[in-house]
PAZA-864917 format. One record per residue (C-alpha): residue number from 1; residue in one letter; z, x, y. Coordinates in steps of 0.25 Angstrom, whole numbers. Each point is the difference from the previous one (the first is absolute). Layout:
N
   pos   code      c3      c1      c2
   NUM      A       Z       X       Y
...
# end
This chain:
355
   pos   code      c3      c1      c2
     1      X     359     392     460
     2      X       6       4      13
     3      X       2      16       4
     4      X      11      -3       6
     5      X       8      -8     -13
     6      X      11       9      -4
     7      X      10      -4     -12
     8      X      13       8      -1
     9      X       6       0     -17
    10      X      15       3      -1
    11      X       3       2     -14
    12      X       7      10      -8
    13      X      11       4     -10
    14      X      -6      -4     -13
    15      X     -13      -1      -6
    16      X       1     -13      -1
    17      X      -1      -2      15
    18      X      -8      12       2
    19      X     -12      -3      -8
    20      X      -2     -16       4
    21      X       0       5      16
    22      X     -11      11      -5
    23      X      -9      -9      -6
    24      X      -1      -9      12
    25      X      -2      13       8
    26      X     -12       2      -7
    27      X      -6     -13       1
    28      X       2       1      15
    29      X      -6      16       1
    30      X     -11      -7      -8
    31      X      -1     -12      10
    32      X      -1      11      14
    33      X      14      -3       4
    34      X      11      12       3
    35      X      13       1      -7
    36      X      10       7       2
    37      X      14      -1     -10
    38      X      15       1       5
    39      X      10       5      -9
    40      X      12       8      -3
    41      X      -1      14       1
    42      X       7       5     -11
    43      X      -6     -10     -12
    44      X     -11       0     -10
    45      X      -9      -5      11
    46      X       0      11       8
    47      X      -9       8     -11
    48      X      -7     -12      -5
    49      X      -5      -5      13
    50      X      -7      12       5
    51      X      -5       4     -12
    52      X      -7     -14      -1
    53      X      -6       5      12
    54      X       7      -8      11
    55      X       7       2      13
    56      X      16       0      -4
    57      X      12       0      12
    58      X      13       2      -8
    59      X      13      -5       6
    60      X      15       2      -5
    61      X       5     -11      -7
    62      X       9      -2      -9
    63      X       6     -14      -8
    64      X       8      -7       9
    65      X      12       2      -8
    66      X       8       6      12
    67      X       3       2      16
    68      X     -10      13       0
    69      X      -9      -7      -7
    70      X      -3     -13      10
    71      X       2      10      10
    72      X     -14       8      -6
    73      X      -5     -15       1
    74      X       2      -2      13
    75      X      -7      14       3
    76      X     -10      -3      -8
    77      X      -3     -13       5
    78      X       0       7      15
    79      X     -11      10      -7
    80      X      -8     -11      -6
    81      X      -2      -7      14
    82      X      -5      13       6
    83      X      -9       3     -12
    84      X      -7     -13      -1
    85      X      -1      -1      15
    86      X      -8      13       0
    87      X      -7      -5     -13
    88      X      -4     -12       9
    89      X       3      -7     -13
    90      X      -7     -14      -1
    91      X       8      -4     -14
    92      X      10       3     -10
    93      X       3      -1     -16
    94      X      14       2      -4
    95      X       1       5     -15
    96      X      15      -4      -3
    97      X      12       8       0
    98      X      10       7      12
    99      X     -12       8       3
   100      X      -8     -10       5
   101      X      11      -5      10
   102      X      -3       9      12
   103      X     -13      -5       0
   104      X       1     -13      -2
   105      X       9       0      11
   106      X      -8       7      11
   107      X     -10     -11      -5
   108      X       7      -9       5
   109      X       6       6      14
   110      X     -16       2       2
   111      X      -4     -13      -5
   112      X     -11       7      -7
   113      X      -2      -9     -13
   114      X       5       3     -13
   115      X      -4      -2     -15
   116      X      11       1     -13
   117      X      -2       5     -14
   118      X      10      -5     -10
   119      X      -3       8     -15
   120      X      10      -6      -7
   121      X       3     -13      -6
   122      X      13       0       9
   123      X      -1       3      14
   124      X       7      12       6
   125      X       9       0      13
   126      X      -7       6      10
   127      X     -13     -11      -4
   128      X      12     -12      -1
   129      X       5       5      14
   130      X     -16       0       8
   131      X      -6     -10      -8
   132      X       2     -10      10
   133      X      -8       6      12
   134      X     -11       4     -10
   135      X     -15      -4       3
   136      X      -4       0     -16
   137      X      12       4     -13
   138      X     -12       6     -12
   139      X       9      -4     -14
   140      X      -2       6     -12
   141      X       7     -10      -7
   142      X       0     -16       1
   143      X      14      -1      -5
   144      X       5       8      15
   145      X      -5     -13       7
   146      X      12      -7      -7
   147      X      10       7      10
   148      X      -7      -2      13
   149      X       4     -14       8
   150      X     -12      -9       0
   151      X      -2       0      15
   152      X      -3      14       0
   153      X     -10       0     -14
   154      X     -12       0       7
   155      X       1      14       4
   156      X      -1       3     -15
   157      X     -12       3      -8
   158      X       1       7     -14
   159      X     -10       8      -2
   160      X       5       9     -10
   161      X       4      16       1
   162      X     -11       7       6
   163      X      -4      13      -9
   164      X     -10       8      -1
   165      X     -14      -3      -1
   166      X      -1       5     -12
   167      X       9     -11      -6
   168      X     -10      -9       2
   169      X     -13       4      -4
   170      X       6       6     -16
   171      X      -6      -2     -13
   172      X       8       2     -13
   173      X     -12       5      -8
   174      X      -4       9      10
   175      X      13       5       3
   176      X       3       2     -17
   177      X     -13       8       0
   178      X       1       9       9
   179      X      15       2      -4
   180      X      -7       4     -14
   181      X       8     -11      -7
   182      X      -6      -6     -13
   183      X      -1     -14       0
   184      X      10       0     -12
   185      X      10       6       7
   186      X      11      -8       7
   187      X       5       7      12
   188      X      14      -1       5
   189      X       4       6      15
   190      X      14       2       3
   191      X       4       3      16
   192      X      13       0       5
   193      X      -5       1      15
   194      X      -3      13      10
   195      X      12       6      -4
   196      X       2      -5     -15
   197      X      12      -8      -7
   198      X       9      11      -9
   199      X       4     -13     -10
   200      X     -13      -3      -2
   201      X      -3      15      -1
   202      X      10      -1     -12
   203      X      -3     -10      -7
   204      X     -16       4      -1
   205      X       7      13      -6
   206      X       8      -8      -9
   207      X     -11      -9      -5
   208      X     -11      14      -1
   209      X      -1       1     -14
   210      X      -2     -17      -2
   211      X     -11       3      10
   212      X      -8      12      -5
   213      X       0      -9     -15
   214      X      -6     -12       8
   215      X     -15       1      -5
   216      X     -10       2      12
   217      X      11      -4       9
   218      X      -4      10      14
   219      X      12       2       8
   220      X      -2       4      16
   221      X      16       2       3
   222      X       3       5      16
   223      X      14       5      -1
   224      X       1       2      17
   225      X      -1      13       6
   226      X      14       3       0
   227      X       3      -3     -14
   228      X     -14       6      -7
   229      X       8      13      -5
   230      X      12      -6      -6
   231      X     -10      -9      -9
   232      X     -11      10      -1
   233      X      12      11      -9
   234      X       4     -11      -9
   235      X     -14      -2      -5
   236      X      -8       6     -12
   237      X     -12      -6      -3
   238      X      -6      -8      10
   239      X     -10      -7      -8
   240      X     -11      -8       7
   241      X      12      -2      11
   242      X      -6       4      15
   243      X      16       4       5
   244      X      -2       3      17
   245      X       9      -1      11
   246      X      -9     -10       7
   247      X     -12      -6      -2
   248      X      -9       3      11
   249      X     -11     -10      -5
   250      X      11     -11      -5
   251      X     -10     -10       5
   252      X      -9       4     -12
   253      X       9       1      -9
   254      X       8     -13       2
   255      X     -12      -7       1
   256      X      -5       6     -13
   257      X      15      -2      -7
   258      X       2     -12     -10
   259      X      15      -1       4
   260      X       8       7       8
   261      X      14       3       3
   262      X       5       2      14
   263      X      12      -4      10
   264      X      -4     -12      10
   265      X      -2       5      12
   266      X     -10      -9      10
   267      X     -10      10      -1
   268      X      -1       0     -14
   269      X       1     -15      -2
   270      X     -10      -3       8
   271      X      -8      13      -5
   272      X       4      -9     -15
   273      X      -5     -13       6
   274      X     -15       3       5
   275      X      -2       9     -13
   276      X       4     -11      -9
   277      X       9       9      -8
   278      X      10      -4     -11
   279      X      12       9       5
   280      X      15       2      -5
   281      X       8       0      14
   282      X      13       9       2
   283      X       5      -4      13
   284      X       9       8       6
   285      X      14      -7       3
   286      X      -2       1      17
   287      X      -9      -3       9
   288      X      -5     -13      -4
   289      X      -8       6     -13
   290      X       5     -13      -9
   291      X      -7      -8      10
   292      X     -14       6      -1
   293      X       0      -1     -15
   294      X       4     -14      -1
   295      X     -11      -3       7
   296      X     -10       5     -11
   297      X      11      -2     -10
   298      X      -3     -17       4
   299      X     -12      -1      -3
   300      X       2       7     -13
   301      X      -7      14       4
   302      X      10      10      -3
   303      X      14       0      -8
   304      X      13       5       9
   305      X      10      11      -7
   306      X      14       5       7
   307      X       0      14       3
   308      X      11       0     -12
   309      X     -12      -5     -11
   310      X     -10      10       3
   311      X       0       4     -14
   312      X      -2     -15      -4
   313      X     -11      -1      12
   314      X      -8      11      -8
   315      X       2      -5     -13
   316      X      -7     -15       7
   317      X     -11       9       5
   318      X      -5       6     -13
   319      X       0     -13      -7
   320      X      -7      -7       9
   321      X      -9       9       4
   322      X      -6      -3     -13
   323      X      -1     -14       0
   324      X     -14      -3       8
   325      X       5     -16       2
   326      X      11       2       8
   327      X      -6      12       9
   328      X      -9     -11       3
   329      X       9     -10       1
   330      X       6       8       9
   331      X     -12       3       7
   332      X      -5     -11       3
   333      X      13      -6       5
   334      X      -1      11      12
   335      X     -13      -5       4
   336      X       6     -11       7
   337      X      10       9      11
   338      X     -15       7       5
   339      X      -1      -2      13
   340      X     -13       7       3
   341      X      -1      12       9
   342      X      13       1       8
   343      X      -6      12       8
   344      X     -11      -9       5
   345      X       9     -12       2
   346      X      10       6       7
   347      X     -10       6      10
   348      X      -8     -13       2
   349      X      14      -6       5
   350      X       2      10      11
   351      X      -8      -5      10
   352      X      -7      13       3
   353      X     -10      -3      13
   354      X     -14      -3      -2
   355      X     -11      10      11
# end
């Protein structure tokens, strides 16, 4: 590749955009190219970015919800075109959101070519609003081409989220042995996201007992890290239950897991997608979750509750985590959203320079 290829990521706010941008961010590092990401300096990417081991700029940004807050975009925007000039930035992959804007837009003053990465099945604002002047939009769902006026599809390719390599080299077996999980037990992983979900938190309490007199039923619950303490004093007997704030090795474990009963972010939809895993799907009620989920619940790979049925969501789990036909049924079904490796797709579209 060339030494001179440099690819500016702006992403930030939630995992969701966070952990796609770091997994084409590796492949690139892999490939001899330098990165560098641009995000907010008071989010979750802040920490996580360096901690990955790459060069993080912060600027102050803020949703554009009032006059200080364009006014931060304009600022930014002016920083971003100074950044990337220094940088001498030969591309640019917008992750979605406010805080890809300022970028994005010194992108354009500079007429340095930019990339788009849309996670969800509906396609946020700030990707609606640049689209257009895109060299290449990366999908992860098929359904967002629906939206997007014909004369301008040829700048979409769905490729899937990309995640990380991990994801696509998993085997269950593998993954249940060194779990230490007997191949009579049906494992069950309740997530309710980074930060947990407190009606999902009840309900498992509320249905415990029902649980613990499942035979050979192994629980792996993450309660979120602010909620662990609040769940942790209401239990007595944990079982076989592993009870944590957060998985660290979730990637196993979900891989490992016969069902599995989680919200519907686009991460964890397309994490459900390549590991071909029967799921019952929470979606919260913003921020197009219900969109994600119908696009496995269409094909008959997961079952859809409303956050006011959690306890009935549970109840579905149990039974059918018991019943192998549908877990296959359900498997298979998934199969057909796979779109292969989106990291290695995504890349391949960029047009990085040959030597």
């Amino acid at each position: 590749m060339n030494k001179k290829e440099k690819v500016i990521l702006t992403t930030g706010g939630t995992g969701g955009h966070i952990y796609p941008a770091l997994a084409i961010a590796k492949k690139l590092k892999d490939k001899g190219i330098d990165v560098l990401f641009i995000g907010t300096s008071h989010r979750m990417e802040k920490t996580i970015v360096p901690n990955e081991g790459y060069r993080f700029i912060g600027l102050d940004i803020i949703p554009i919800k009032s006059v200080p807050a364009i006014f931060k975009i304009i600022k930014g925007t002016l920083k971003s075109i100074k950044i990337l000039r220094k940088e001498k930035a030969t591309k640019v992959i917008g992750f979605g959101n406010y805080i890809s804007i300022p970028v994005i837009l010194a992108a354009k003053f500079l007429r340095i070519p930019y990339y788009l990465q849309e996670q969800n099945s509906i396609m946020g604002l700030a990707n609606k609003k640049f689209y257009k002047g895109s060299k290449k939009v990366f999908l992860a769902f098929r359904n967002t081409l629906n939206t997007v006026p014909g004369k301008y599809r040829e700048k979409f390719i769905v490729t899937g989220n990309p995640l990380r390599e991990e994801f696509y080299r998993k085997e269950k077996a593998k993954e249940r042995e060194k779990l230490g999980i007997r191949e009579d037990e049906k494992v069950l992983f309740i997530i309710g996201g980074s930060l947990g979900a407190k009606n999902i938190n009840e309900a498992v309490l509320k249905k415990w007992d029902k649980m613990q007199g499942m035979k050979n039923l192994r629980l792996f619950w993450g309660t979120g890290k602010d909620l662990f303490e609040e769940v942790v004093s209401k239990i007595t007997d944990y079982g076989s239950a592993v009870v944590l704030p957060y998985f660290d090795n979730a990637a196993d474990i979900m891989c490992a897991a016969d069902m599995v009963l989680c919200r519907a972010g686009a991460s964890t939809v397309s994490e459900l997608i390549q590991l071909e895993k029967p799921s019952i799907v929470i979606p919260y009620d913003f921020v197009g979750q219900k969109e994600n989920a119908e696009e496995i619940e269409f094909v008959n790979g997961t079952k859809i509750f409303e956050n006011k049925n959690v306890s009935d969501a549970i109840d579905e789990a149990l039974l059918e985590i018991n019943q192998p036909d549908i877990l296959n049924f359900m498997s298979e079904n998934l199969k057909t959203l796979k779109k292969g490796n989106a990291v290695c797709s995504i890349v391949k579209h960029i047009d990085l320079e040959e030597k």
